[in-house]
BADREN-784792 format. One record per residue: x, y, z of N, C-alpha, C in turn; residue in one letter. Coordinates in steps of 0.2 Angstrom, whole numbers, plus 5000, padded with zeros to 4 digits. Layout:
<nodes>
XYZXYZXYZa ...
</nodes>
This chain:
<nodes>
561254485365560754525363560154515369x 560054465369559454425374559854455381x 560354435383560754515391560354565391x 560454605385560254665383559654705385x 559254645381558554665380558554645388x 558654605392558554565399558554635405x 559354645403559654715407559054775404x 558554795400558254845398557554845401x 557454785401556854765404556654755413x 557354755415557354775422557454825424x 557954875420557754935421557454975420x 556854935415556054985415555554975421x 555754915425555554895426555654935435x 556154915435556454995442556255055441x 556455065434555955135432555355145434x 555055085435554155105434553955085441x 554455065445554055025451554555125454x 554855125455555355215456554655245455x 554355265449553955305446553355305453x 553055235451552555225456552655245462x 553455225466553155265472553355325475x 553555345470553455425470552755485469x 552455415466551655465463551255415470x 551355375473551055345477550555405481x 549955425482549555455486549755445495x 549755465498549655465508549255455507x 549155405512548455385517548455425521x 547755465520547555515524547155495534x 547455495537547255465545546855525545x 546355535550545755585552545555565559x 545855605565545555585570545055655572x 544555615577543955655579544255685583x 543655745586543755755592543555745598x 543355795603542955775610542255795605x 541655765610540855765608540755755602x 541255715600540955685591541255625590x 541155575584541355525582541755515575x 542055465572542355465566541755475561x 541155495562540555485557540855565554x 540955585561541155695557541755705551x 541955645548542455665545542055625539x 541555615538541055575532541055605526x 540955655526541055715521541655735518x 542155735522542955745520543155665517x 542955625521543255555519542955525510x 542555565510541855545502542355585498x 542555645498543055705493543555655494x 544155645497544555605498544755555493x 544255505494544355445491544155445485x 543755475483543455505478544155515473x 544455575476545055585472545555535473x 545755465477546055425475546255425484x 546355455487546655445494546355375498x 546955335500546555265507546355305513x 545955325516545855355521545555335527x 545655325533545555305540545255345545x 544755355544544655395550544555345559x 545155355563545355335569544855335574x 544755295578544355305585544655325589x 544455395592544955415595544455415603x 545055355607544755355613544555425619x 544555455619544355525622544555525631x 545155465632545055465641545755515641x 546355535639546855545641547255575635x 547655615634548155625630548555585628x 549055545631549255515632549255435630x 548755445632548455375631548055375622x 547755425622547355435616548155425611x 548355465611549055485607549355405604x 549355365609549655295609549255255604x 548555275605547955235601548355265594x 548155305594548455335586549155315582x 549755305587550355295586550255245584x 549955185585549755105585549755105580x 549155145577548655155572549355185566x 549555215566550155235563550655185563x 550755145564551555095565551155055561x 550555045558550154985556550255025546x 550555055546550255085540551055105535x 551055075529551655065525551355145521x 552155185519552155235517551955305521x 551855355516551755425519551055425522x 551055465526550555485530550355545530x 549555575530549455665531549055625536x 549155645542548755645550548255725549x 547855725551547255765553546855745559x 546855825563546655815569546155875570x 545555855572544855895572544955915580x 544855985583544656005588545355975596x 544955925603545555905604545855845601x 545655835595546055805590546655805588x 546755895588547255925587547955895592x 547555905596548155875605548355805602x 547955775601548155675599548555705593x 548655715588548855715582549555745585x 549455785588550255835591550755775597x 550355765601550555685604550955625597x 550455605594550655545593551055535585x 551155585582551555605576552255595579x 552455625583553255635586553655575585x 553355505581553855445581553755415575x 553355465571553355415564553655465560x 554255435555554555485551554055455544x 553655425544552955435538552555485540x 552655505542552055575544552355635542x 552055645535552555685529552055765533x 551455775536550955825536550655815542x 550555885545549755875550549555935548x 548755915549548255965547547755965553x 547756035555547256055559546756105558x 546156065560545656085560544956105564x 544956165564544656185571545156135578x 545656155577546256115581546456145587x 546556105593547156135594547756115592x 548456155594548956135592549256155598x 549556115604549756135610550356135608x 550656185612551556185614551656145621x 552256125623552356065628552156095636x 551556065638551356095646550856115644x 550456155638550056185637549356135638x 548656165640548056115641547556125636x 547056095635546556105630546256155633x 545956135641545756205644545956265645x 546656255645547156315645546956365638x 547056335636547156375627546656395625x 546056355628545256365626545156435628x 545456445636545256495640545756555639x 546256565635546656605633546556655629x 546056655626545956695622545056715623x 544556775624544056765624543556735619x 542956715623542456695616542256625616x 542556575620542256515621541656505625x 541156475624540556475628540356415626x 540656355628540556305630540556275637x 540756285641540756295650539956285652x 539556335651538856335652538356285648x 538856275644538356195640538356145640x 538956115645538956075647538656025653x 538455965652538055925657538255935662x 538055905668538255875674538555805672x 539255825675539855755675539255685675x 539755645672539555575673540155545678x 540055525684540655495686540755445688x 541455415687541655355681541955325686x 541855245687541955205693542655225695x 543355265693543755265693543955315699x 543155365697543355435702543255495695x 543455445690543555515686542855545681x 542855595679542055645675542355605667x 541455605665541555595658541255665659x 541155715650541155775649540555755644x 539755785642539355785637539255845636x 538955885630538755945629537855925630x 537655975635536855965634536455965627x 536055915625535955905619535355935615x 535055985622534556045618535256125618x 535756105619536256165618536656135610x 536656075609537356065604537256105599x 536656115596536756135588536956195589x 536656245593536856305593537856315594x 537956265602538556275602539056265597x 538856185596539356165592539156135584x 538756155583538756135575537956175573x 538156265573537756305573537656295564x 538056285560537856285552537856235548x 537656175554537156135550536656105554x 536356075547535656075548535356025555x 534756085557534456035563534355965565x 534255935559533955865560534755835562x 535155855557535755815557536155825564x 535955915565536455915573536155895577x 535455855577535055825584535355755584x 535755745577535855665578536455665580x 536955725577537655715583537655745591x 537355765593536955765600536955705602x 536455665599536155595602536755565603x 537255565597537655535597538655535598x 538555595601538955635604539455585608x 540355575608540555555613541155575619x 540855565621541255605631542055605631x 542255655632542955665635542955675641x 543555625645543855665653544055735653x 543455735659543755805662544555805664x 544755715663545855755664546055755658x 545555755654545955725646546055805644x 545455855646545555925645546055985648x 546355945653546855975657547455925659x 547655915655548355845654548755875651x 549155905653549655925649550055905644x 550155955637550355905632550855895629x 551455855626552155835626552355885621x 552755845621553255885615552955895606x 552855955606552555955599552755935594x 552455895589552555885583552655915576x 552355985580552256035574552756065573x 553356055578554156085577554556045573x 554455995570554655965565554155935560x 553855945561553355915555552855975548x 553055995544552556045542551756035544x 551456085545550856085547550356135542x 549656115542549156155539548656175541x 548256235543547656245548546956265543x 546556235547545856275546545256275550x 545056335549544456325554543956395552x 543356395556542856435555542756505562x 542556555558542656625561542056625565x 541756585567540956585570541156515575x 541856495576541856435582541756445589x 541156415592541156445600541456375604x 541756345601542056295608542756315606x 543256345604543856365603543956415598x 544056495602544056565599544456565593x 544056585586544656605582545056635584x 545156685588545856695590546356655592x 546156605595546456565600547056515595x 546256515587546556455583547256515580x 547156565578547556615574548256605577x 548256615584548856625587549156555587x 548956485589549256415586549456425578x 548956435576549156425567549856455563x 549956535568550556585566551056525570x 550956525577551556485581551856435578x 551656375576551556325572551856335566x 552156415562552156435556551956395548x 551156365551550756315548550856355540x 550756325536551156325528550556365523x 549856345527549556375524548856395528x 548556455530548156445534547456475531x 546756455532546056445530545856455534x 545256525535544656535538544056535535x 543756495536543056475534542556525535x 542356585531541956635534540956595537x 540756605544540256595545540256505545x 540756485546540956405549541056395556x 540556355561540556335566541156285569x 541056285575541856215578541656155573x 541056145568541456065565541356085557x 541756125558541956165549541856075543x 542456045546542555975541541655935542x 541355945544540355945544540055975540x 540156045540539756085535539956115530x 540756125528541256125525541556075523x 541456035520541955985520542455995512x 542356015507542556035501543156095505x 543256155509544056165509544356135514x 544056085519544656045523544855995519x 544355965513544655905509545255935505x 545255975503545656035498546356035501x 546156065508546756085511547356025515x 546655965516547255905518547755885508x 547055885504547655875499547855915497x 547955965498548656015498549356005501x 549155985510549455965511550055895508x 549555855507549655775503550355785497x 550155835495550455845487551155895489x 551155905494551655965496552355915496x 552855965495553555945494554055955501x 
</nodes>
């Protein structure tokens, strides 16, 4: 009898730890993109956790593709269970890079993203479609003991260009606080996609001037992303002034089968 009850209680016990991580949540990863910091996913990461998500929003070094993607990969090999990856603007590009070797990486989610196919540029794809009018709002290089340009958006243009619907005081502080991309990190061609094996979800705003709604449309169909979101009257940092549907929409993804 005492076998019994022994053999019963182990198998409730496999039962409940089984249960468990089946119902276990993903950790949600969040990398920024060019001209911002992990602070622009503040708003998504509060919904998040809120509803139960561990959440990470990534530093994403902004020199290289390549290199950036690695950051992330690291960041990813560090992390037990499923993964939703999210990638904001050339975030998109890290997320599309450094997904490719983790088979926990159940989702990506992009967001005012790009989603390159292999060879394809951030400048490339920018300029592909019309409507981007970030060129003219950018500083004068900073050049970098290597040889190479850091990239800033002028800081009496940012609100307008890139964070036109929200509030002034708040866009004047990601201005201030804005951080630089190479000028090769925008023309670095980029690997093999992730988005050809990994389901994908998009969102983004019909009022973005640093990468044309169209631009994002035609990645999003490409990609044959599972569920795609336009944010009526959302500028490039939708997850800023919107954060309630890209939080929705990464747990959408999260929950997905």
């Amino acid at each position: 009898m005492k076998k019994i009850i022994a053999a019963l209680t182990c198998a409730g016990l496999l039962v409940g730890a089984s249960a468990f991580a089946q119902t276990t949540k993903p950790t949600v990863v969040l990398v920024h993109g060019a001209f911002a910091d992990a602070s622009s996913w503040n708003g998504v990461a509060k919904i998040l956790e809120k509803d139960g998500y561990t959440v990470i929003a990534a530093a994403n070094p902004l020199r290289s593709v390549k290199g950036d993607g690695a950051s992330v990969s690291a960041l990813l090999s560090s992390i037990q269970g499923p993964v939703v990856l999210a990638g904001h603007s050339y975030g998109g590009n890290v997320i599309t890079e450094a997904a490719n070797d983790h088979a926990n990486v159940k989702a990506l989610v992009y967001v005012s993203a790009f989603a390159p196919e292999a060879g394809e540029t951030v400048a490339g794809l920018a300029g592909k479609f019309p409507g981007s009018t970030l060129g003219p709002t950018l500083a004068a290089p900073v050049i970098l003991p290597d040889g190479g340009k850091d990239l800033y958006i002028q800081q009496d243009k940012f609100h307008e260009q890139f964070a036109a619907d929200v509030p002034a005081d708040q866009a004047t502080l990601m201005a201030a606080t804005q951080r630089p991309v190479t000028e090769a990190a925008l023309n670095e061609q980029a690997g093999a996609p992730a988005w050809k094996h990994i389901p994908s979800w998009y969102i983004y705003g019909d009022e973005d001037k640093n990468i044309p709604p169209q631009a994002m449309a035609f990645m999003a169909k490409r990609a044959e992303s599972k569920d795609v979101e336009v944010v009526k009257g959302a500028s490039h940092v939708v997850m800023v002034s919107h954060p309630e549907p890209v939080a929705r929409l990464i747990e959408e993804a999260a929950i997905a089968k």
